[in-house]
mmCIF file of the N, C-alpha and C atoms, coordinates in Angstrom:
data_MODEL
# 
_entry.id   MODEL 
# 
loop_
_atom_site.group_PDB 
_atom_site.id 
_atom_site.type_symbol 
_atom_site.label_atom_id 
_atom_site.label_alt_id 
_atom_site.label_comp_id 
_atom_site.label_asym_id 
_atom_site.label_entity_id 
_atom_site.label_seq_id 
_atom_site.pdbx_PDB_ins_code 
_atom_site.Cartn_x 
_atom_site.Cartn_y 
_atom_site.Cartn_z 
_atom_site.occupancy 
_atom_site.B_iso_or_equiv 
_atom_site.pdbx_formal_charge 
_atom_site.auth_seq_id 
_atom_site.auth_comp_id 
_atom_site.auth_asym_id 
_atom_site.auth_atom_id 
_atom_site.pdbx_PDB_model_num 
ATOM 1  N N  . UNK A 1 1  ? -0.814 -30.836 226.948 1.00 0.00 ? 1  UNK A N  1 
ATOM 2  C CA . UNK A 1 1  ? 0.312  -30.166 226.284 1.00 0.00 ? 1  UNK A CA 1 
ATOM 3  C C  . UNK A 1 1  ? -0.196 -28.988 225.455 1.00 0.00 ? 1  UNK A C  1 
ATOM 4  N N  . UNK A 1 2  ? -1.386 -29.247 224.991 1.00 0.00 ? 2  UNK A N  1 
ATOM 5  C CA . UNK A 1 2  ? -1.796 -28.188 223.935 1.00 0.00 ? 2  UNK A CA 1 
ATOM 6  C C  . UNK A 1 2  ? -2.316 -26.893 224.783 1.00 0.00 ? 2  UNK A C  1 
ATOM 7  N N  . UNK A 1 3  ? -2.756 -26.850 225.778 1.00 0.00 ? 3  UNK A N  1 
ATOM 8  C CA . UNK A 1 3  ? -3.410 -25.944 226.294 1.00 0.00 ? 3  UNK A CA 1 
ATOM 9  C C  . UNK A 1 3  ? -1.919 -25.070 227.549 1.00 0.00 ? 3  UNK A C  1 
ATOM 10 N N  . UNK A 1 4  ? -0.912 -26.227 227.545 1.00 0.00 ? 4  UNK A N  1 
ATOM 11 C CA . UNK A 1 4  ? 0.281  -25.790 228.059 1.00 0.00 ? 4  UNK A CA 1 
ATOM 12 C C  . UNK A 1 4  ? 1.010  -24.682 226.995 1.00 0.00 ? 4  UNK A C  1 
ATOM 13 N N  . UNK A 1 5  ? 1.117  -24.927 225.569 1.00 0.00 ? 5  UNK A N  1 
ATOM 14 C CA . UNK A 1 5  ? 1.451  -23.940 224.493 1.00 0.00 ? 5  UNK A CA 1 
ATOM 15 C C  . UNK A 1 5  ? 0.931  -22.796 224.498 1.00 0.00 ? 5  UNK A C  1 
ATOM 16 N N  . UNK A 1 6  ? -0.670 -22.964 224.478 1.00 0.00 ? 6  UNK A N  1 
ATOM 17 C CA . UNK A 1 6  ? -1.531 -21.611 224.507 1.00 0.00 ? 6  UNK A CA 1 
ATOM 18 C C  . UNK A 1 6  ? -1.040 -20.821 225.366 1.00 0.00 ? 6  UNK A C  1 
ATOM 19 N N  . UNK A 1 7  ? -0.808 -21.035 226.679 1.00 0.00 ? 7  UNK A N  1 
ATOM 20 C CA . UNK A 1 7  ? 0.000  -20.467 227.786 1.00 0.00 ? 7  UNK A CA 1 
ATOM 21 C C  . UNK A 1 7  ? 1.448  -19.597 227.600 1.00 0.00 ? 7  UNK A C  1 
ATOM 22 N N  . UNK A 1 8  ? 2.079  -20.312 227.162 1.00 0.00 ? 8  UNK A N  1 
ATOM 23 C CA . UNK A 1 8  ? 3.747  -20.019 226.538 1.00 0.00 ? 8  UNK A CA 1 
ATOM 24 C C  . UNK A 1 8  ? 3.725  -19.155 225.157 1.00 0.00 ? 8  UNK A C  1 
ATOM 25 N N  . UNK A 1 9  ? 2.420  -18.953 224.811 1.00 0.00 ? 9  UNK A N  1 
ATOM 26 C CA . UNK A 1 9  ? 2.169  -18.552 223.150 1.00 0.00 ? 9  UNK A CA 1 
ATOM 27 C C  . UNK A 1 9  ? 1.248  -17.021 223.366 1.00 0.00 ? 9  UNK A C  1 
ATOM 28 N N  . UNK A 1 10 ? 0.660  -16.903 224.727 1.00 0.00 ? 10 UNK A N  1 
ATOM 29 C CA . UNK A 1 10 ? 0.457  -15.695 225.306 1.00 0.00 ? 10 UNK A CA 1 
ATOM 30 C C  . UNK A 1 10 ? 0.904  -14.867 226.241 1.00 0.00 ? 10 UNK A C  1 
ATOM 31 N N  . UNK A 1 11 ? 1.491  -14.989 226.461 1.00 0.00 ? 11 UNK A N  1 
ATOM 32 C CA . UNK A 1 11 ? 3.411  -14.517 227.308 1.00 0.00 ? 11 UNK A CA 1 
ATOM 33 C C  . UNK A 1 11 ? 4.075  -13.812 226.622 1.00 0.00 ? 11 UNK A C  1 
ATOM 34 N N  . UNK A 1 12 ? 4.272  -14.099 225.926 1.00 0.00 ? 12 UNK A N  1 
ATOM 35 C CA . UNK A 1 12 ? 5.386  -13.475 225.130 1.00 0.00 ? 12 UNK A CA 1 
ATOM 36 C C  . UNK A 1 12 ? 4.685  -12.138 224.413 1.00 0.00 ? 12 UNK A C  1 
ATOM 37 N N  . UNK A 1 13 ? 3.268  -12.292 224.034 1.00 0.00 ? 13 UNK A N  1 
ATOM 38 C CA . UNK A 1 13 ? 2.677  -11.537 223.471 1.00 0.00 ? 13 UNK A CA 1 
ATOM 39 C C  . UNK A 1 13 ? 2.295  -10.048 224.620 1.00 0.00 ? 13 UNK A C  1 
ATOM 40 N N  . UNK A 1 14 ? 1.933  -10.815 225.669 1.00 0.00 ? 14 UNK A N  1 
ATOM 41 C CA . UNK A 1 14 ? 1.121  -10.004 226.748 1.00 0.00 ? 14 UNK A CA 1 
ATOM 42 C C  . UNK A 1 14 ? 2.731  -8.414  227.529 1.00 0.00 ? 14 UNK A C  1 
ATOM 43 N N  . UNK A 1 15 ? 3.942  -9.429  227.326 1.00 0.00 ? 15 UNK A N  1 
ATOM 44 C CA . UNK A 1 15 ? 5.010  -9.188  227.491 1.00 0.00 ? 15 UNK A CA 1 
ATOM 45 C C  . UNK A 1 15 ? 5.775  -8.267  226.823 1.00 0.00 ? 15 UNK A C  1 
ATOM 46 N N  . UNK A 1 16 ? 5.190  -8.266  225.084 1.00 0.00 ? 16 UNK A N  1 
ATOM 47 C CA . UNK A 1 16 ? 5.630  -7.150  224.267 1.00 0.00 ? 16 UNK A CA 1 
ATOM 48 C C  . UNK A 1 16 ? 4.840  -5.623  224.678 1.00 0.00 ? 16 UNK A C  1 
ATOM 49 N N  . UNK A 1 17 ? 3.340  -6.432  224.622 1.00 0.00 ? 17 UNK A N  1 
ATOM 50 C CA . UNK A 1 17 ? 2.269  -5.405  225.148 1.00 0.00 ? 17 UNK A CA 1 
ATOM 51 C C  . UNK A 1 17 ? 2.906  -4.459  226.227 1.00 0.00 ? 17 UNK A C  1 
ATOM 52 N N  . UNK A 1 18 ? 3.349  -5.061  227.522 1.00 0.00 ? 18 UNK A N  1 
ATOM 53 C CA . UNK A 1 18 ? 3.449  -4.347  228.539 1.00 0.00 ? 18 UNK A CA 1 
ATOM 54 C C  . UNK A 1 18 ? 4.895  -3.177  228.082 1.00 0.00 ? 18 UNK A C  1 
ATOM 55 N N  . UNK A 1 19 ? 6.425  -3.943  227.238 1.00 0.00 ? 19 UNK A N  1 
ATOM 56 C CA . UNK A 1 19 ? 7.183  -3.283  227.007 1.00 0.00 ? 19 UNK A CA 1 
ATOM 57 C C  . UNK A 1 19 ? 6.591  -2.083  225.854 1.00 0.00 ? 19 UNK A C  1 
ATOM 58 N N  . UNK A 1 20 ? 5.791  -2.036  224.892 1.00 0.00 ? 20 UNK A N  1 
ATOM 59 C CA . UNK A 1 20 ? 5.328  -1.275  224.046 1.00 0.00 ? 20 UNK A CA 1 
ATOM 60 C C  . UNK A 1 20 ? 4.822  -0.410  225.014 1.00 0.00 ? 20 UNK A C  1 
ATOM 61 N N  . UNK A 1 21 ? 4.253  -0.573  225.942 1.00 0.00 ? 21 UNK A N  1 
ATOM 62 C CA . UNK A 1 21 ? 3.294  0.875   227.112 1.00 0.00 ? 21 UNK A CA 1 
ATOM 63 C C  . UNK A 1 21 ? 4.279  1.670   227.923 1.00 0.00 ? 21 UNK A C  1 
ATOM 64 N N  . UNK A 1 22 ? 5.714  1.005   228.150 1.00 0.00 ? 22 UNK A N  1 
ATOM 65 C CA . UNK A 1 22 ? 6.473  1.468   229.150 1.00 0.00 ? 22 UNK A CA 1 
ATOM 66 C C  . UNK A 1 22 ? 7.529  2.378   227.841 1.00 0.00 ? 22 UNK A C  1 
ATOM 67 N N  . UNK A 1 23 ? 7.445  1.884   226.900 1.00 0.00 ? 23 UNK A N  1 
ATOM 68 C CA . UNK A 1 23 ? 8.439  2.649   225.464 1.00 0.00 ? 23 UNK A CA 1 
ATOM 69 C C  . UNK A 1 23 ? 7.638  3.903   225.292 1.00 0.00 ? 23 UNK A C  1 
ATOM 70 N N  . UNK A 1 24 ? 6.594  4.098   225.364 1.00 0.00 ? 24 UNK A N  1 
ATOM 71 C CA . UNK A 1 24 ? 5.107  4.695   224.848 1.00 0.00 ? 24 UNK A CA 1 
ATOM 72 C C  . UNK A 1 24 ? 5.522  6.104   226.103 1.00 0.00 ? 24 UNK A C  1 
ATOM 73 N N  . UNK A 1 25 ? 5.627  5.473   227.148 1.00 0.00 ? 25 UNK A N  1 
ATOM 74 C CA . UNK A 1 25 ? 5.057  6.669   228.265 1.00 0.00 ? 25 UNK A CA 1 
ATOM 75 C C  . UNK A 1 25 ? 6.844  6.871   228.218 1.00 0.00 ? 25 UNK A C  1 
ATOM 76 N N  . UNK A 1 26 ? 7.752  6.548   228.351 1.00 0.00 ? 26 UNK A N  1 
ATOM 77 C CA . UNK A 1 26 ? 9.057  7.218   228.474 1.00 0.00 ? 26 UNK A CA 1 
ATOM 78 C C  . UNK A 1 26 ? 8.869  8.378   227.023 1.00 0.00 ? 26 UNK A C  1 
ATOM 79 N N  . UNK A 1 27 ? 9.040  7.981   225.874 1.00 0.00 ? 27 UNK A N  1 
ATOM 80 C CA . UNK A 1 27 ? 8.971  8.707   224.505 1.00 0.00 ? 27 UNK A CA 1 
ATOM 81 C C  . UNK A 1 27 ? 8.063  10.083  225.482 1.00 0.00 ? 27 UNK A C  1 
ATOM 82 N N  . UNK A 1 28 ? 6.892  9.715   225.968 1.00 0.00 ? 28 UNK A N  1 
ATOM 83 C CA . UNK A 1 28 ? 6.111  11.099  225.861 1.00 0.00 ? 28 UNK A CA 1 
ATOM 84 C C  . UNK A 1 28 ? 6.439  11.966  227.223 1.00 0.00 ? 28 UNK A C  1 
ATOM 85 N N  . UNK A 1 29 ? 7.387  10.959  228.155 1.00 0.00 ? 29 UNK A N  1 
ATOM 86 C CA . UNK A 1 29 ? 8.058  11.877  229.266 1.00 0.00 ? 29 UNK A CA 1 
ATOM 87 C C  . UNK A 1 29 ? 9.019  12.823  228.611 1.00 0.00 ? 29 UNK A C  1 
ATOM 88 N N  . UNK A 1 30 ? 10.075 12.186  227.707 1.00 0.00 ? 30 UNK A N  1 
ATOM 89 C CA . UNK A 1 30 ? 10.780 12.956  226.844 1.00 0.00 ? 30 UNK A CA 1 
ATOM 90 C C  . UNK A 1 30 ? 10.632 14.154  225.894 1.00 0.00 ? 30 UNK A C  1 
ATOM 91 N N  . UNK A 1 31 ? 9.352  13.910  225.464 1.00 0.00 ? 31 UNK A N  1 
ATOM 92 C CA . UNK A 1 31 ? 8.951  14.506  224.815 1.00 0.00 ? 31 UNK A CA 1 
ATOM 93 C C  . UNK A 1 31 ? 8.701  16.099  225.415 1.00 0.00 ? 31 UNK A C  1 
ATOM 94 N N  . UNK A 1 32 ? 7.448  15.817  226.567 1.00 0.00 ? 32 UNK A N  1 
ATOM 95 C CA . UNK A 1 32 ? 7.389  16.944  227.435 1.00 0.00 ? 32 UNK A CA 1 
ATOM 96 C C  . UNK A 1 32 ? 8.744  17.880  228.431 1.00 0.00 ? 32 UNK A C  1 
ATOM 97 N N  . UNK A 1 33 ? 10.010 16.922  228.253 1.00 0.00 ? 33 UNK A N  1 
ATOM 98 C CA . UNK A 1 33 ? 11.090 17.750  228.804 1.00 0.00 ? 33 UNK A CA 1 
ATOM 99 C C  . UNK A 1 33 ? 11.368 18.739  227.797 1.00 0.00 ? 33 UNK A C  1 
# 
C-alpha cells in the first residue's frame, strides 16, 4: 500500500510539471505574435 501512495503522490506532481511547460510555451507563442 505504501509504495502504491508514492505512486498516486507522484502523478499529480509530474502532471502539474507537464501543464506548467505547456502554459510556459503557449505564454511565449503569444508573446512572439
Amino acid at each position: 500500500v505504501r509504495s502504491n501512495r508514492y505512486c498516486y503522490k507522484g502523478r499529480p506532481r509530474l502532471k502539474t510539471g507537464h501543464e506548467l511547460l505547456k502554459i510556459s510555451l503557449q505564454i511565449e507563442k503569444s508573446l512572439h505574435e
